[in-house]
GUZAPA-366756 format. One line per 8 residues: number of its first residue (from 1); for each residue x, y, z of N, C-alpha, C. Coordinates in nm, 2 decimals, decimal comma. Layout:
residues N
NUM	X:Y:Z:X:Y:Z:X:Y:Z ~ ...
//
This chain:
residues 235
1	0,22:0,13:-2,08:0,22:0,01:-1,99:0,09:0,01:-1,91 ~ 0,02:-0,09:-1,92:-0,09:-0,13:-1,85:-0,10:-0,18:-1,74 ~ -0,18:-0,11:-1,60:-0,16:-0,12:-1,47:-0,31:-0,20:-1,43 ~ -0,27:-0,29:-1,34:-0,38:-0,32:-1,26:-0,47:-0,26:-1,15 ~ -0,57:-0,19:-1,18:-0,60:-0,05:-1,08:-0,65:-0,09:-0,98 ~ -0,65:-0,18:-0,93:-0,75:-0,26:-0,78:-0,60:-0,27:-0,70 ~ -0,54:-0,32:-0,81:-0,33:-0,34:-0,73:-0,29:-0,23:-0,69 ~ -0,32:-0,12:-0,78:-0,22:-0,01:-0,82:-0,29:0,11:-0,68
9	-0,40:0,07:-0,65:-0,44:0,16:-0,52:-0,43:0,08:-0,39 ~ -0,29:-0,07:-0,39:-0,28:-0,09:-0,28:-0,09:-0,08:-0,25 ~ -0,09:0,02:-0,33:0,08:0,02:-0,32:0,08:0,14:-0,26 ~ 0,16:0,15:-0,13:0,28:0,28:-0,09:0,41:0,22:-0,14 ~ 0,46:0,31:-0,23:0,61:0,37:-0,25:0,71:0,40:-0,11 ~ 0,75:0,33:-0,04:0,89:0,39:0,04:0,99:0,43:-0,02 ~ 1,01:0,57:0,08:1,10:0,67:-0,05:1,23:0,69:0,09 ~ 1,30:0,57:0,09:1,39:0,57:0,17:1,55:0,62:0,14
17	1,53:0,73:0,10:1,65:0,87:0,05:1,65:0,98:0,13 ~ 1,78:1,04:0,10:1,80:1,19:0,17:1,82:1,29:0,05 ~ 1,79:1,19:-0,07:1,78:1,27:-0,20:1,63:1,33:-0,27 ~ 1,64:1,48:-0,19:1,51:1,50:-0,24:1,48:1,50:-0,38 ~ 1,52:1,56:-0,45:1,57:1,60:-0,60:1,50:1,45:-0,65 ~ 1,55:1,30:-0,63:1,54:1,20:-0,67:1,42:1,15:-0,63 ~ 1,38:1,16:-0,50:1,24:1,14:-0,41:1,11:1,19:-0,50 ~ 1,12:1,34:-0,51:1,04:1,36:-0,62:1,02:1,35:-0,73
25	1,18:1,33:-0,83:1,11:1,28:-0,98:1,07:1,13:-0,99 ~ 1,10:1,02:-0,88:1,04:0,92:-0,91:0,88:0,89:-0,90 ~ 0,90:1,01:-0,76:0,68:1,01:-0,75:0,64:1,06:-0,87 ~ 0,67:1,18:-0,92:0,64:1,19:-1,06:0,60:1,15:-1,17 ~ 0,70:1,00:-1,15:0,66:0,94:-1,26:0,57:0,80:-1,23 ~ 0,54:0,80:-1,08:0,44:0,68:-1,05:0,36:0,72:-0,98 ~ 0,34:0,84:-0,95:0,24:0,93:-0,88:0,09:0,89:-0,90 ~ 0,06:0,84:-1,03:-0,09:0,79:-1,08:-0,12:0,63:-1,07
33	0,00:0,58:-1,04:-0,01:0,44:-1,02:0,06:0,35:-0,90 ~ 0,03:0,45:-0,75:0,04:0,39:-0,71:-0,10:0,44:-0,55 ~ -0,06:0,42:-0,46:-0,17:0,48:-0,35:-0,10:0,60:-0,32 ~ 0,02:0,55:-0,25:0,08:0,70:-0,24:0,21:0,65:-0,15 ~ 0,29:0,77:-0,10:0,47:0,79:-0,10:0,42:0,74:0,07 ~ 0,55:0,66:0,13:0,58:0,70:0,23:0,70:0,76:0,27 ~ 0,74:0,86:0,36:0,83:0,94:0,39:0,89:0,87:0,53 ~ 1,04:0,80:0,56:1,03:0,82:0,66:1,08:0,89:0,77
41	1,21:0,78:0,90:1,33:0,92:0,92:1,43:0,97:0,83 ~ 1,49:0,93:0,76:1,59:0,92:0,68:1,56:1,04:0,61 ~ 1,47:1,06:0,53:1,42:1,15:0,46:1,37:1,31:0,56 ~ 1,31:1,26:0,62:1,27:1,38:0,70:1,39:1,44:0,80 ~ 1,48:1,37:0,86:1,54:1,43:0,93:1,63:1,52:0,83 ~ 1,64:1,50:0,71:1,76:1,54:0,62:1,61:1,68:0,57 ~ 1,55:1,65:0,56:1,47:1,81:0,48:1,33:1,79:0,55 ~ 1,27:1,72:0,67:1,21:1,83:0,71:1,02:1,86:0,68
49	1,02:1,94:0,74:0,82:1,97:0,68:0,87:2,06:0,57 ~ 0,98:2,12:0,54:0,97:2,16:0,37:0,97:2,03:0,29 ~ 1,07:1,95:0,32:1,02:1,86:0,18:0,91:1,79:0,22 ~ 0,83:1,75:0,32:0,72:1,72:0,24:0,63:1,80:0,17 ~ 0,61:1,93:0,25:0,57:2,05:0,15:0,61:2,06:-0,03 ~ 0,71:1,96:-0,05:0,75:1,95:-0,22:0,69:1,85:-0,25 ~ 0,67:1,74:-0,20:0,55:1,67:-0,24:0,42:1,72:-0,26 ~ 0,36:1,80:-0,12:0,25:1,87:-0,15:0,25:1,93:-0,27
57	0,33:2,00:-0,33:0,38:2,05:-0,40:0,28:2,02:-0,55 ~ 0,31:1,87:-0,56:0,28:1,79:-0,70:0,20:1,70:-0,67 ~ 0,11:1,75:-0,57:-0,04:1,68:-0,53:-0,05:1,58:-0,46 ~ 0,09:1,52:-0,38:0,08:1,43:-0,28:0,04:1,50:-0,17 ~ -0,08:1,47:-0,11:-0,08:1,52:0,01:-0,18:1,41:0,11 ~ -0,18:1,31:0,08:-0,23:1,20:0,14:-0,08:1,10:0,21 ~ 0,03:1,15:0,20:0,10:1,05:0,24:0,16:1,00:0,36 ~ 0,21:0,93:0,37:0,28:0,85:0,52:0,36:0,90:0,54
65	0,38:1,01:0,67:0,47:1,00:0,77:0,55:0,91:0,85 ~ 0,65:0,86:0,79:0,65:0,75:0,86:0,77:0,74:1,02 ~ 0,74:0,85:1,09:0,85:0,88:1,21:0,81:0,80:1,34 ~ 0,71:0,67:1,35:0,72:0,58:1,48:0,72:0,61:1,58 ~ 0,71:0,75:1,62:0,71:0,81:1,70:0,68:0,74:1,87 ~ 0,77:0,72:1,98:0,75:0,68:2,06:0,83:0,74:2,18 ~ 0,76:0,82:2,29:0,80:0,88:2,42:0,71:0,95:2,47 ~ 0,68:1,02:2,64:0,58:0,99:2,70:0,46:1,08:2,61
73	0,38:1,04:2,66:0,24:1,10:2,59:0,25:1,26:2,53 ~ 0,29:1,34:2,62:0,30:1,53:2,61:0,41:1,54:2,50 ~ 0,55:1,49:2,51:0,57:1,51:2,40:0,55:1,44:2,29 ~ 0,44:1,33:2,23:0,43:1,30:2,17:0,34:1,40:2,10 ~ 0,25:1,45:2,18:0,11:1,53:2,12:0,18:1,69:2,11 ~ 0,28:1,73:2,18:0,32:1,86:2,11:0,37:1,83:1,96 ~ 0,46:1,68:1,95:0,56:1,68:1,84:0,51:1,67:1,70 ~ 0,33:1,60:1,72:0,25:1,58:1,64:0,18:1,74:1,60
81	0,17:1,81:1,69:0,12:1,93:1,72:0,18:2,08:1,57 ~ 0,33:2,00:1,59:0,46:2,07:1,55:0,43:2,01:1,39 ~ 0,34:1,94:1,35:0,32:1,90:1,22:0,23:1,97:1,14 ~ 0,16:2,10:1,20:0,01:2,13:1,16:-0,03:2,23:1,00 ~ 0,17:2,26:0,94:0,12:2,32:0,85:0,17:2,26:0,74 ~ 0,17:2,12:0,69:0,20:2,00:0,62:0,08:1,92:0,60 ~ 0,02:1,87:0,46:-0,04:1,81:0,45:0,01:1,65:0,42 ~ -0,04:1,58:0,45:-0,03:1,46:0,50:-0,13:1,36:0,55
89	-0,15:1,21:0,47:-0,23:1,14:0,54:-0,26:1,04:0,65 ~ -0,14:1,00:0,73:-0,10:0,89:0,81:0,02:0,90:0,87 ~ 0,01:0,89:0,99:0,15:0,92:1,07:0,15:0,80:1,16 ~ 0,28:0,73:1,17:0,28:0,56:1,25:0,36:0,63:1,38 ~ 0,31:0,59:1,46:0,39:0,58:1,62:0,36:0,43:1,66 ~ 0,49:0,40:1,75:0,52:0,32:1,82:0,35:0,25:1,90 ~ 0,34:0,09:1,91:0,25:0,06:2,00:0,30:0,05:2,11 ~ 0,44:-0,01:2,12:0,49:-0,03:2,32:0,49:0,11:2,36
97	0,44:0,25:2,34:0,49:0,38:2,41:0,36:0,41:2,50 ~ 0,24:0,29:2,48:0,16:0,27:2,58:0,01:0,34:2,53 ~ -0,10:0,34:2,58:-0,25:0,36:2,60:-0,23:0,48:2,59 ~ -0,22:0,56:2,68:-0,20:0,71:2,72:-0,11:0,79:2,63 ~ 0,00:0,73:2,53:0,03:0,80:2,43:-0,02:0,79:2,33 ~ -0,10:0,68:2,27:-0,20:0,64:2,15:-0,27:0,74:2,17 ~ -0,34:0,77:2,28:-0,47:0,82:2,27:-0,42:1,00:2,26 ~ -0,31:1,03:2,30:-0,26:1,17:2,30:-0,21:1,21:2,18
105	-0,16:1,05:2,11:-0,15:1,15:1,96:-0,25:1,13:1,86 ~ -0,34:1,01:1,90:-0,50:1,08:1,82:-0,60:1,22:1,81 ~ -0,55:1,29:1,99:-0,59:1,40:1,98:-0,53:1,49:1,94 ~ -0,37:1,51:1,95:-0,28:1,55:1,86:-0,37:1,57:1,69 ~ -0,34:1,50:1,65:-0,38:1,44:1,51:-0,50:1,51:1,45 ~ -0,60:1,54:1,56:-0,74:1,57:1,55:-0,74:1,68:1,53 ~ -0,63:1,77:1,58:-0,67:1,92:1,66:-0,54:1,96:1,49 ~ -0,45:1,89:1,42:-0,42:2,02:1,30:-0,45:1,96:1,16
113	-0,41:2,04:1,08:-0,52:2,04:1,00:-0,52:1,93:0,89 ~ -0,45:1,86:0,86:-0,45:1,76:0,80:-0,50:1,63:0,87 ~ -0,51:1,62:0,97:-0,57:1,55:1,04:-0,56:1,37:1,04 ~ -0,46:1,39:0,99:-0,37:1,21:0,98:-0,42:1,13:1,07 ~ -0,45:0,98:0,95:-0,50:0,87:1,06:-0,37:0,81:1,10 ~ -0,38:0,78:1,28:-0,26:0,71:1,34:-0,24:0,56:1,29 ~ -0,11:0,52:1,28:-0,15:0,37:1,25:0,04:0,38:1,35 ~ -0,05:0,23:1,41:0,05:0,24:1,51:0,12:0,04:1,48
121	0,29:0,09:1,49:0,35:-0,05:1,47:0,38:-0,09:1,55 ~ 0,37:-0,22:1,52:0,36:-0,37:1,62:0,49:-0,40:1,66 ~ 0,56:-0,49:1,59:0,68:-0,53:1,60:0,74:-0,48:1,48 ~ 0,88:-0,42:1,50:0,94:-0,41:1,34:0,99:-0,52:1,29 ~ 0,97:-0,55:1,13:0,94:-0,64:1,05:1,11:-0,68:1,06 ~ 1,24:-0,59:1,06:1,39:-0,69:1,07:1,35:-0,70:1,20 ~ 1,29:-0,79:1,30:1,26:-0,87:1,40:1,23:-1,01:1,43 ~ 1,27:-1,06:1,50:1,18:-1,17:1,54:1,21:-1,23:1,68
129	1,17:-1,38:1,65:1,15:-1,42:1,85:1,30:-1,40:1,93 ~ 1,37:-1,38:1,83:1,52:-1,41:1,90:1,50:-1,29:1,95 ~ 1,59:-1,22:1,82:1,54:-1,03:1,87:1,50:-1,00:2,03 ~ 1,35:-1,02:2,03:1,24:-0,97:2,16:1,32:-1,06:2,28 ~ 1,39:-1,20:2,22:1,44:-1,23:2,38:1,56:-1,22:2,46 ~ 1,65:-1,12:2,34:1,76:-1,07:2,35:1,75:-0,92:2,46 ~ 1,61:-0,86:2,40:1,56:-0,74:2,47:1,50:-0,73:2,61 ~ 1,45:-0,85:2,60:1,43:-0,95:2,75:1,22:-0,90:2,79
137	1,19:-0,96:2,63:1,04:-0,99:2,65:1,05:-1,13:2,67 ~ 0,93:-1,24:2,71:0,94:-1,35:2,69:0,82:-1,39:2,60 ~ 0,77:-1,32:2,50:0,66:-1,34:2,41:0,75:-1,34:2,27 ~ 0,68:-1,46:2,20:0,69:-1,44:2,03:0,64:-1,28:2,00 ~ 0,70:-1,32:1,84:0,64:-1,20:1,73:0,53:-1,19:1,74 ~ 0,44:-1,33:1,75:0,30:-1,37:1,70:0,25:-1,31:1,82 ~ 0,27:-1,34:1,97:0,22:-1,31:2,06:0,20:-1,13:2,12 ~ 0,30:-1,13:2,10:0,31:-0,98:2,13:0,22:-0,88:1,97
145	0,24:-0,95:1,90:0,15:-0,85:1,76:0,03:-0,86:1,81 ~ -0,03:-0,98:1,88:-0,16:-0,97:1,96:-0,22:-0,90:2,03 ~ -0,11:-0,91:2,13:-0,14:-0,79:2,27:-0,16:-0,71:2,21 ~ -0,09:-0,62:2,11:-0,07:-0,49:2,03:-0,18:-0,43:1,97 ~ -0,25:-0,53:1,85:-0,36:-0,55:1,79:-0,47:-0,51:1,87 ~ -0,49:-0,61:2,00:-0,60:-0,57:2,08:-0,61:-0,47:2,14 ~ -0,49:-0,36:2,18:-0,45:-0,21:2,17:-0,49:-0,12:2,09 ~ -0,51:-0,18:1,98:-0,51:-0,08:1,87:-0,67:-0,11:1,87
153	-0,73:-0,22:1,87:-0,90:-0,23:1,87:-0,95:-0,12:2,00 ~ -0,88:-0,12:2,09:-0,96:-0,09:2,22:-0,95:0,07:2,16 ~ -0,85:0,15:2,10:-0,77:0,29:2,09:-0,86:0,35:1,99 ~ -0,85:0,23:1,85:-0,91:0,25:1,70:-0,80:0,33:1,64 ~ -0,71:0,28:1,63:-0,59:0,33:1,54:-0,54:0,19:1,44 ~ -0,51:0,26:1,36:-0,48:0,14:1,27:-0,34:0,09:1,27 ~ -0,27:-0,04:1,20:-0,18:-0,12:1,25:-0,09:-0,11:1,13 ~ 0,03:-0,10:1,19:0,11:-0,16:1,09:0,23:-0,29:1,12
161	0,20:-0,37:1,04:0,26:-0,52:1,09:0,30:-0,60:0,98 ~ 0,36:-0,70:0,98:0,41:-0,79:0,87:0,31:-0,88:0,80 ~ 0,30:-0,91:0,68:0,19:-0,97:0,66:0,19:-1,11:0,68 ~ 0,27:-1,15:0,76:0,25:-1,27:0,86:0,18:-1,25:0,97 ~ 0,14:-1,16:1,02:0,08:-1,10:1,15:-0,08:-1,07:1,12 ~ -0,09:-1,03:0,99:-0,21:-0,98:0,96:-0,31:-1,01:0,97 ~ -0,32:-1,15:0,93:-0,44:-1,25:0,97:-0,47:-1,24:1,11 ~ -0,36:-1,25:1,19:-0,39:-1,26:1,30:-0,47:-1,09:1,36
169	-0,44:-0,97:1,30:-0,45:-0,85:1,35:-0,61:-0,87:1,29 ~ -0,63:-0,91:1,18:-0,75:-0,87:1,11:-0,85:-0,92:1,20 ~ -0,82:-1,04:1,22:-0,92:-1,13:1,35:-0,95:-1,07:1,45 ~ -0,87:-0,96:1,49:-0,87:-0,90:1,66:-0,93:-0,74:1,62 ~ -0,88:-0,71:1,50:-0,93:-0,57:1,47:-1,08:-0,53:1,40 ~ -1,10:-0,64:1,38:-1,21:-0,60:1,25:-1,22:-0,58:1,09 ~ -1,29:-0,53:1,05:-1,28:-0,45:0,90:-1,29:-0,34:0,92 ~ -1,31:-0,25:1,02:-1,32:-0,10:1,01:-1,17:-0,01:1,04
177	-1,06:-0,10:1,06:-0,97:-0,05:1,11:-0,85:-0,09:0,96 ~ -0,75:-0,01:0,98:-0,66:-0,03:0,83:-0,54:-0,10:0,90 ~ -0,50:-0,22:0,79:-0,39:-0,26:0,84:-0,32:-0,23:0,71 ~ -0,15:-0,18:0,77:-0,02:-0,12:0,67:0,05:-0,24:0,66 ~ 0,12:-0,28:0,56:0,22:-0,43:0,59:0,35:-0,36:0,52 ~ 0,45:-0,37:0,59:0,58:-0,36:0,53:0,66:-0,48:0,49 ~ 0,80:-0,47:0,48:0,86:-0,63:0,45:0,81:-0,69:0,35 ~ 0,75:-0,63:0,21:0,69:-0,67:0,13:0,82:-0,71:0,03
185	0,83:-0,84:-0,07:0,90:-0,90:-0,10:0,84:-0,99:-0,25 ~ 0,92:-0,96:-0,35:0,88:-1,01:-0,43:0,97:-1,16:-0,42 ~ 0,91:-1,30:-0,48:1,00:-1,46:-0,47:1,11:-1,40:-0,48 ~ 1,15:-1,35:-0,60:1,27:-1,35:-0,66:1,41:-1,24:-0,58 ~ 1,35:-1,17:-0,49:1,37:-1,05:-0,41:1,47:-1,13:-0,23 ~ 1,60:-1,02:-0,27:1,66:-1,08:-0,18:1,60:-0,98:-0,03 ~ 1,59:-1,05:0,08:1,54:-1,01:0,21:1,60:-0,88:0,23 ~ 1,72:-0,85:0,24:1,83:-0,74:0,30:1,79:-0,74:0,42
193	1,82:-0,65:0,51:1,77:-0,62:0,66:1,64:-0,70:0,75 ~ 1,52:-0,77:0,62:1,42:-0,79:0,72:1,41:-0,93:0,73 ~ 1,34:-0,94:0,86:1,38:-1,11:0,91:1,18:-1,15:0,82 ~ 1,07:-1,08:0,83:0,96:-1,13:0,81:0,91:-1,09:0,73 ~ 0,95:-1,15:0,59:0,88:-1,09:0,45:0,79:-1,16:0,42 ~ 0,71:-1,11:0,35:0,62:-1,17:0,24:0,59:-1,11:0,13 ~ 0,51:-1,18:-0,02:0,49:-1,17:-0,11:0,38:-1,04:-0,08 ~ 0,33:-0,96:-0,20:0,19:-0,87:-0,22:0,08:-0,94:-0,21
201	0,07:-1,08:-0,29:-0,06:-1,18:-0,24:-0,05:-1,18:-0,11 ~ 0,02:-1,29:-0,06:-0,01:-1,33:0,11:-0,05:-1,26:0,17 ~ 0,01:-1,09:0,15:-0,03:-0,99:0,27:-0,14:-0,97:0,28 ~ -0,16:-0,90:0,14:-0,35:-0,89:0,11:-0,43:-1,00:0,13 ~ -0,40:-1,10:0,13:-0,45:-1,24:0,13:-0,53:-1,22:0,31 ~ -0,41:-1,21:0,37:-0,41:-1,22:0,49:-0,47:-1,09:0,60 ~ -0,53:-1,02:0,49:-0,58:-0,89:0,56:-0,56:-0,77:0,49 ~ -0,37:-0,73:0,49:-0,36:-0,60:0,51:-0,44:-0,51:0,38
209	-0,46:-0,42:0,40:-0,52:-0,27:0,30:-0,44:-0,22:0,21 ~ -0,29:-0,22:0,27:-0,21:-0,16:0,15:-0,09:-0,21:0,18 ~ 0,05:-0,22:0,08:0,12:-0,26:0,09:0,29:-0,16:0,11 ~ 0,34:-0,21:0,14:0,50:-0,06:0,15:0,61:-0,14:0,10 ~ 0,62:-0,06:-0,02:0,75:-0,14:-0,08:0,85:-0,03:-0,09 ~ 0,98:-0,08:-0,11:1,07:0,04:-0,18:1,13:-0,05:-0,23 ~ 1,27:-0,08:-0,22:1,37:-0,12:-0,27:1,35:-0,20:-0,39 ~ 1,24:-0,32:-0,35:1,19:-0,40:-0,47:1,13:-0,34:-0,63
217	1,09:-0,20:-0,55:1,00:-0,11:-0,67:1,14:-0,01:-0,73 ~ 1,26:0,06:-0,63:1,28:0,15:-0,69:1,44:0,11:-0,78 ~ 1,48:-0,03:-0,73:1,61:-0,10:-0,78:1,58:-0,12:-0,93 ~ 1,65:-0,06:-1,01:1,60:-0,09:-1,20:1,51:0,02:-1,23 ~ 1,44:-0,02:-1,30:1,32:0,03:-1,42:1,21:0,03:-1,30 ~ 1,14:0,13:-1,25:1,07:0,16:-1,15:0,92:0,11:-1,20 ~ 0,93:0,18:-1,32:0,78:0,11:-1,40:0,76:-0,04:-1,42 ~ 0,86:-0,10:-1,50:0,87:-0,25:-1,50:0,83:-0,28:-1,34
225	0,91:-0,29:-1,26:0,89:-0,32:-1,12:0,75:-0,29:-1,07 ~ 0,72:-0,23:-1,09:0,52:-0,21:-1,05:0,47:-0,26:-1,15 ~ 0,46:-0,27:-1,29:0,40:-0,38:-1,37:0,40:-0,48:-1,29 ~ 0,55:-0,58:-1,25:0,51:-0,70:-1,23:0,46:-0,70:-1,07 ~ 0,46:-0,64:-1,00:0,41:-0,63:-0,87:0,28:-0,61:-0,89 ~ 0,24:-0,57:-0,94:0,06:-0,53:-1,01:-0,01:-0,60:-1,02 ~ 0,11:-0,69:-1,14:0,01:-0,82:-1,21:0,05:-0,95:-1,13 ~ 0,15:-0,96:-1,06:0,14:-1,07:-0,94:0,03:-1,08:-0,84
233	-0,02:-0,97:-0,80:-0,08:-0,98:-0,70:-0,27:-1,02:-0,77 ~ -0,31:-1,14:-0,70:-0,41:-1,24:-0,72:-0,54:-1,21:-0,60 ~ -0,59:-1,16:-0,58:-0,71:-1,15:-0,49:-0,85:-1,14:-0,55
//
């Protein structure tokens, strides 16, 4: 099967299981065609810095941590601290946990040895205006991804946001900074849980660097599924 290689290095895999056994033989078998795995809580609270060490294992060692991490600054930078004998390329913390913890878990981040770039999320993608005014902000999605964005320019950590948002982050961020898009959705693909999907075009269209799928890639024939996600995407 023939892969689109410009596509195929803007895909993360979400490996949203507590089945390691299964976690690994699917990277296995898309391990060369895609960018790489994201891990998140689900997975990790169930096994841990050994199982990413089993990814390490079979040469993943670029991949997304994906634990959001948000509380005051010190424990954020010991809990990052607590990661230092795991290879790994990217770890997402929360952007509302403020300035002073951004900046504590980039030093975190700095100081072990894999040295993961932070990419910090905006608003979660099952969100929207209702959501935030239930919580009792009085800003949109759009507005508050702003505020956020211009956080992450002032910090230099990269973003992860909906790729409805990304146009907007790209504008505020630049090109030196990486935007993550989750909520990624093929037409034919039903939403489940998230309120702000989009297609693999629009996101990239709109900015983001890489894309995070799971369910869409791993429901069926995992290969089929990244063929047509491959060859959809138009840039």
């Amino acid at each position: 099967m023939k892969y689109n290689l410009k596509s195929v290095n803007r895909i993360i895999l979400a490996l949203d299981t507590t089945n390691l056994d299964k976690a690994i033989n699917i990277t296995k078998i898309v391990k060369e065609k895609i960018f790489t795995v994201k891990l998140g809580l689900e997975f990790f609270n169930a096994h841990g810095k050994m199982g990413v060490k089993k990814f390490n294992e079979i040469g993943i060692t670029n991949l997304m941590l994906d634990l959001k991490l948000k509380d005051i600054p010190e424990t954020v930078y010991k809990a990052i601290k607590a990661l230092d004998n795991i290879k790994f390329g990217f770890l997402t913390i929360h952007g509302l946990g403020g300035k002073a913890m951004i900046y504590k878990a980039k030093k975190a981040a700095d100081e072990i040895k894999s040295q993961p770039k932070i990419m910090m999320v905006t608003i979660l993608t099952a969100l929207n205006d209702e959501d935030l005014k239930v919580v009792g902000s009085n800003s949109t999605v759009n507005e508050q991804v702003k505020k956020l964005a211009i956080l992450a320019k002032e910090t230099s950590v990269g973003v992860v946001c909906s790729g409805h948002e990304a146009k907007i982050v790209r504008k505020i961020i630049g090109s030196n900074l990486l935007i993550f898009t989750p909520g990624i959705r093929m037409n034919k693909d039903n939403k489940d849980d998230q309120q702000r999907v989009c297609t693999p075009t629009e996101s990239i269209k709109n900015g983001s660097d890489k894309i995070i799928m799971g369910r869409s890639l791993t429901k069926g024939n995992i290969e089929e599924n990244l063929n047509q996600v491959t060859t959809s995407i138009k840039i």
